[in-house]
C-alpha positions as CSV (number, residue, x, y, z in Angstrom):
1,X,0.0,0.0,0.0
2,X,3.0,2.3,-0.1
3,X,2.1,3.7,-3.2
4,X,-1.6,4.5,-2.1
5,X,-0.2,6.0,0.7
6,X,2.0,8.3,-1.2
7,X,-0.8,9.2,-3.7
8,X,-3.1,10.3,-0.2
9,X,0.1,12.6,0.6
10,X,0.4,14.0,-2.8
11,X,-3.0,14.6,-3.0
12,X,-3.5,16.6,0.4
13,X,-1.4,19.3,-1.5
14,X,-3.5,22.8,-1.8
15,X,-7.0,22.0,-3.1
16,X,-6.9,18.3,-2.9
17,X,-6.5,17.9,-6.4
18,X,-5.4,15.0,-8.2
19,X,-2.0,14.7,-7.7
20,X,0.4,16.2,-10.7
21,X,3.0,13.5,-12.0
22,X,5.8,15.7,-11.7
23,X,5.3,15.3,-7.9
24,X,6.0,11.9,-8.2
25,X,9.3,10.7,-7.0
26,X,10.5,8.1,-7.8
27,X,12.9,7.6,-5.2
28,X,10.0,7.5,-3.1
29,X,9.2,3.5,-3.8
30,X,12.5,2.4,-4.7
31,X,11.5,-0.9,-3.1
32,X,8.5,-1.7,-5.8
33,X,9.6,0.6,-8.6
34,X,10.4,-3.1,-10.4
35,X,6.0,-4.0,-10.0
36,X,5.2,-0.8,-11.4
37,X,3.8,0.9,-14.4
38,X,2.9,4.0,-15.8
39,X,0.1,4.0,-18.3
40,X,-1.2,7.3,-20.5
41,X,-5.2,7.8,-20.4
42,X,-5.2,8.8,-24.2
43,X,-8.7,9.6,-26.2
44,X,-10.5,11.1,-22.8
45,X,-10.2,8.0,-21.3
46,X,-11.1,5.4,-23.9
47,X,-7.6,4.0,-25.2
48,X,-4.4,3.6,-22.5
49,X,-0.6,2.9,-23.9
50,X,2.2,1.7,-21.5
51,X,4.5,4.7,-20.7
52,X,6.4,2.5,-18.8
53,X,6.6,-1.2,-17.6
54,X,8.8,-2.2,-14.5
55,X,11.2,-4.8,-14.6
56,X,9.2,-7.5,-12.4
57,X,6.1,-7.2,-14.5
58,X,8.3,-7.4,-17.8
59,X,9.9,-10.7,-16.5
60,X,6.8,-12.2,-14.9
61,X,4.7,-11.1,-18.5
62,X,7.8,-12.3,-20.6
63,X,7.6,-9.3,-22.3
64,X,8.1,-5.3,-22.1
65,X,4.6,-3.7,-22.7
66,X,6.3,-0.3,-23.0
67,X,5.3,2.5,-25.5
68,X,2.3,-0.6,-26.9
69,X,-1.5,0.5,-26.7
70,X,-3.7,-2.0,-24.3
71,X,-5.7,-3.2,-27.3
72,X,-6.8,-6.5,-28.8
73,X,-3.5,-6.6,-30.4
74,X,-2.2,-6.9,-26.9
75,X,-4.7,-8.8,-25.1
76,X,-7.1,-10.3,-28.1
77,X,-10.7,-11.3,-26.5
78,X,-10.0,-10.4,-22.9
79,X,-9.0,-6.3,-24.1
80,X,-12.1,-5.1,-22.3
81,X,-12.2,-6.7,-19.0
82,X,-8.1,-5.8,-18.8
83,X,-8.7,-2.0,-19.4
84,X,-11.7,-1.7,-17.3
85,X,-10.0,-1.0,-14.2
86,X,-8.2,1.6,-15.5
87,X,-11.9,3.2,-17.2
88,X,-13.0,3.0,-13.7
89,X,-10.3,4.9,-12.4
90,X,-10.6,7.7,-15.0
91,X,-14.7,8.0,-14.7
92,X,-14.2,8.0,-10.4
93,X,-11.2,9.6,-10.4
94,X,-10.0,7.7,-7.9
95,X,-7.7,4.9,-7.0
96,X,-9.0,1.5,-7.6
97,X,-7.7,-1.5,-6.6
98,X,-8.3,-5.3,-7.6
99,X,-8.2,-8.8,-7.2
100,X,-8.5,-10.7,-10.3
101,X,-6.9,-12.9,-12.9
102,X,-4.4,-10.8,-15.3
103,X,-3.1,-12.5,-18.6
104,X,0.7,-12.5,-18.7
105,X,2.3,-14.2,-21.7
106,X,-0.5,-16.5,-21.8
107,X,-1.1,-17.3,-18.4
108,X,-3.5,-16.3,-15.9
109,X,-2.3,-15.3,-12.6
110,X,-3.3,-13.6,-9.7
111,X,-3.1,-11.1,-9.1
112,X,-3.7,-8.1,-6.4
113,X,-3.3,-5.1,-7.9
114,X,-3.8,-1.1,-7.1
115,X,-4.4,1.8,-9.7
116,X,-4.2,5.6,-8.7
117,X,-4.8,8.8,-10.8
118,X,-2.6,11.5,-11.6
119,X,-2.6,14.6,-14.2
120,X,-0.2,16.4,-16.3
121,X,-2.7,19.0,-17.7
122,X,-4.0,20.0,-14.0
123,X,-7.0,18.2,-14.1
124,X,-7.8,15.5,-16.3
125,X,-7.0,12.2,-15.0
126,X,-4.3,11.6,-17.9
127,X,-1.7,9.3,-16.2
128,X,-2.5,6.1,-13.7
129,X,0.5,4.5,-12.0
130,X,0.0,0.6,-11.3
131,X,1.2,-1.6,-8.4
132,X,1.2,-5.3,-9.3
133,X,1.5,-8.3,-6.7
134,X,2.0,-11.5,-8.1
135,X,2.4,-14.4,-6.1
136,X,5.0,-16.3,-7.7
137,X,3.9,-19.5,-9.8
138,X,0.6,-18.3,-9.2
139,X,-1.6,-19.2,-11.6
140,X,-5.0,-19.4,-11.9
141,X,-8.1,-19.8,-14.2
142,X,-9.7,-16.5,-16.0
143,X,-13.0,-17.5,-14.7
144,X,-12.2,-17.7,-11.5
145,X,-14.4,-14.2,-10.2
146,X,-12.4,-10.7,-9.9
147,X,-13.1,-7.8,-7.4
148,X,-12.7,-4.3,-8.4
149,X,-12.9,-1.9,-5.7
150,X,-12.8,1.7,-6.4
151,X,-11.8,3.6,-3.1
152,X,-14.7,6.3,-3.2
153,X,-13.0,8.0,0.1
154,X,-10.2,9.4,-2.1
155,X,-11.8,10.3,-4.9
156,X,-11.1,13.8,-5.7
């Protein structure tokens, strides 16, 4: 929950605003910068690239994601159900957190997994940052049911 708990600092800047990404540090989660990424919000929220992929998810996915649009190129039949969480975040404007299957390289595994909004124009939500915990070996079956949980208290 570290980075939750750095998004609630950032936001309880002036105005409670969604936090800006340039007051992001880094430095701040040195210790799970490798199960994080940075994704763009492009097209007001309907269509999300990968700025950014960290090392752990690149070696668990057996792939880098980075700079490649989350479409059906990326994720075939399952596109919708792996961009919803970060739809939800846009639309509530809030973090959102989940529990639920996630396709790596073609295997499901689960996955616990926390999204939180930030802006680069001031105000639109145009940036999410996701943590991803996978236990290791994992796996799991894509029916097996999801929760999506979209922390309401911070929305801003």
């Amino acid at each position: 929950m570290a980075l939750l708990h750095l998004w609630q600092r950032l936001r309880t800047a002036p105005g409670g605003r969604l936090p800006h990404r340039d007051s992001f540090n880094p430095a701040d989660l040195v210790s799970i910068l490798p199960s994080l990424a940075v994704v763009e919000v492009l097209r007001d929220g309907t269509a999300f690239r990968y700025r950014l992929v960290g090392s752990r998810i690149v070696q668990i996915a057996g792939r880098n994601a980075t700079g490649l649009m989350l479409d059906g190129d990326l994720y075939g039949a399952e596109l919708s159900r792996m961009i919803s969480p970060y739809r939800s975040v846009v639309q509530a404007r809030a973090p959102v957190q989940t529990r639920s299957p996630v396709l790596f390289a073609d295997t499901w595994r689960a996955s616990d997994n926390l999204f939180v909004p930030f802006t680069t124009s001031g105000d639109a939500v145009d940036q999410i940052i996701v943590s991803v915990h996978l236990a290791d070996g994992a796996t799991t079956s894509q029916d097996q049911g999801g929760k999506i949980a979209i922390l309401h208290d911070h929305a801003v």
